[in-house]
C-alpha positions in Angstrom: 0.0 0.0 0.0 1.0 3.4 -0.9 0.2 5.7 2.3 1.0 9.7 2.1 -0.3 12.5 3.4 -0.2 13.9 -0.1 -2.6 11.7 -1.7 -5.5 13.7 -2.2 -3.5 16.6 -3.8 -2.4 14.0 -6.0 -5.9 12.8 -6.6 -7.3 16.5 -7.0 -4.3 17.3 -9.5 -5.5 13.8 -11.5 -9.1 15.6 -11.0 -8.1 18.7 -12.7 -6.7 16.7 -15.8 -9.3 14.5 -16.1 -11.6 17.9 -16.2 -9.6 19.3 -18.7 -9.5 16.5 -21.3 -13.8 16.4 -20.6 -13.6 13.0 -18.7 -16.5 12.8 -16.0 -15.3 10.4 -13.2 -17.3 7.4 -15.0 -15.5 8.1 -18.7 -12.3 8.1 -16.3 -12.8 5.4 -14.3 -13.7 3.0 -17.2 -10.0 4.4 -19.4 -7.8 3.4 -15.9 -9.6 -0.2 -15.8 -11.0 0.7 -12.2 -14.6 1.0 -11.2 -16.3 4.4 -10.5 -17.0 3.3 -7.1 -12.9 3.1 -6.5 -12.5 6.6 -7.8 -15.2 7.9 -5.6 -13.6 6.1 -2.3 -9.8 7.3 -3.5 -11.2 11.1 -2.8 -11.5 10.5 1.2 -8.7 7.9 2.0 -5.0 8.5 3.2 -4.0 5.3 1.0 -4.6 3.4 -2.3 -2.6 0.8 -4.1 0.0 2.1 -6.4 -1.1 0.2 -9.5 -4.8 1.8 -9.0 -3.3 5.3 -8.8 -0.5 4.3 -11.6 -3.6 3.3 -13.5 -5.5 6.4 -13.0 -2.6 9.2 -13.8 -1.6 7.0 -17.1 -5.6 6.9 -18.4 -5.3 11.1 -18.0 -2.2 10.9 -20.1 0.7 11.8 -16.2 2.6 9.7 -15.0 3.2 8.7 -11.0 6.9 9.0 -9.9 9.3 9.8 -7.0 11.2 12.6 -6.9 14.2 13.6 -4.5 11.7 16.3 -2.7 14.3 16.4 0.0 17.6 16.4 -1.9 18.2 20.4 -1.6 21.1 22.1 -1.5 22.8 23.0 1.4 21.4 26.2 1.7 17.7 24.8 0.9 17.1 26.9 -1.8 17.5 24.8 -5.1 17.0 21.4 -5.8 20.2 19.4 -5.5 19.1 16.9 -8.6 17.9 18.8 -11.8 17.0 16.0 -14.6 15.0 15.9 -17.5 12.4 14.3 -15.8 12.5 16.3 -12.9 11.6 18.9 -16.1 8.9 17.2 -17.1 7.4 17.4 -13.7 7.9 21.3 -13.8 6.1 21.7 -16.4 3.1 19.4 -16.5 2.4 21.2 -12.8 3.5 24.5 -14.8 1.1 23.6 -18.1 -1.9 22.5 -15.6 -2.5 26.3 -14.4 -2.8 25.1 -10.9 -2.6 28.1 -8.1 -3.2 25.7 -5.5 0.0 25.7 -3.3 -0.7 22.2 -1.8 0.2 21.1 -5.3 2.9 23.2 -5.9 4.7 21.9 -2.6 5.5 18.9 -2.5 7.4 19.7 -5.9 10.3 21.3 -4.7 12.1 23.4 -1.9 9.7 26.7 -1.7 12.1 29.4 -3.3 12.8 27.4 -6.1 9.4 27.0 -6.3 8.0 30.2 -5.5 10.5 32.1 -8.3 9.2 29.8 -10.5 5.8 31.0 -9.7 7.4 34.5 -10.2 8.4 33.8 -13.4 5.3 32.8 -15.1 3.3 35.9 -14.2 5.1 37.5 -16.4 4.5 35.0 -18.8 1.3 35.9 -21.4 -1.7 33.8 -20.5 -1.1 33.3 -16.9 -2.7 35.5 -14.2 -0.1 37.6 -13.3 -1.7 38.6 -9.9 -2.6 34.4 -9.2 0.8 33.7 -9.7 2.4 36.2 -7.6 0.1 35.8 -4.5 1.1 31.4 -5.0 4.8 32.7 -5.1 4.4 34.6 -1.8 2.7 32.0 -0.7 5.9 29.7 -1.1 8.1 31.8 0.4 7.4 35.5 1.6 9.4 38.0 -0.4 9.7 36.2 -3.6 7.7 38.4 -5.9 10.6 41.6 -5.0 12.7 41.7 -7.6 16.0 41.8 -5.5 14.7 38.3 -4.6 13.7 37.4 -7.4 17.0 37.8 -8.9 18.2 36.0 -6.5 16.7 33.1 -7.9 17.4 34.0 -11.4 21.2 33.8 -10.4 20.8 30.6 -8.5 18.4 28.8 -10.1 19.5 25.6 -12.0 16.3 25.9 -14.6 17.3 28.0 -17.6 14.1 30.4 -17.9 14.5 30.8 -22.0 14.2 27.3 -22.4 11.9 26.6 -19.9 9.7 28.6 -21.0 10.3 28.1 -24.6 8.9 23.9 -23.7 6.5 25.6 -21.7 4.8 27.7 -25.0 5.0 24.4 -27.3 3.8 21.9 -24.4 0.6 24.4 -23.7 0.0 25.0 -27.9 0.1 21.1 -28.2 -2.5 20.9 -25.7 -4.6 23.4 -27.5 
């Protein structure tokens, strides 16, 4: 069993993609091979087996993985591991247009994560206002631009070609 005090931002997240690619919870249930009534329990339990949340992320077109959440640098700032799938992660949560900051958590160390908050208000078609309360959120201070340079300077993500995957993941999806 799979237990985590995460799993409903994980379910919610699955939710919000499901929504988005007009699957009721039935239409869902019936791609992931799981009956309706297991999707409808899954919303108000602490645990599930991996295959049936494996089975639910793949039928929404996501993918269930761990990542180092707590490898950080030494000064906490910056994820110590920065891979291509760590990427991907990024910006799935990035291309989903999620404010909430219980999904944006878990993802990373909160400055990292809150400058890349930052940097996507500035970024045509996101809420600029949204996305600078959810940095502040992360970590107080990160929409002044002293800080937010800060980040620019530190950051292991390379904000050109981020945002460059970003524009083409978001048209695809279009």
């Amino acid at each position: 069993m799979y237990k985590s005090i995460i799993l409903p931002d994980i379910v919610k997240l699955l939710t919000e993609r499901a929504r988005a690619l007009g699957l009721n919870d039935s239409e869902w249930a019936s791609r992931a091979g799981v009956r309706s009534e297991t999707l409808s329990r899954l919303r108000s339990r602490l645990s599930c087996d991996f295959s049936t949340l494996n089975a639910l992320a793949v039928a929404v077109g996501t993918a269930i993985g761990v990542l180092p959440g707590s490898a950080v640098t030494t000064d906490n700032r910056y994820p110590a591991h920065f891979d291509r799938r760590y990427e991907e992660c990024l910006l799935d949560l990035c291309a989903s247009g999620s404010f909430d900051v219980q999904c944006w958590r878990p993802i990373g160390p909160a400055f990292f994560m809150a400058g890349l908050s930052v940097m996507l208000a500035s970024v045509p078609g996101y809420d600029r206002r949204s996305m600078l309360e959810l940095g502040e959120l992360l970590h107080t201070g990160s929409s002044q631009v002293g800080v937010f340079a800060i980040w620019l300077e530190g950051s292991p993500l390379s904000p050109a070609r981020f945002l460059s995957m970003l524009a083409q993941r978001i048209s695809r999806a279009a």
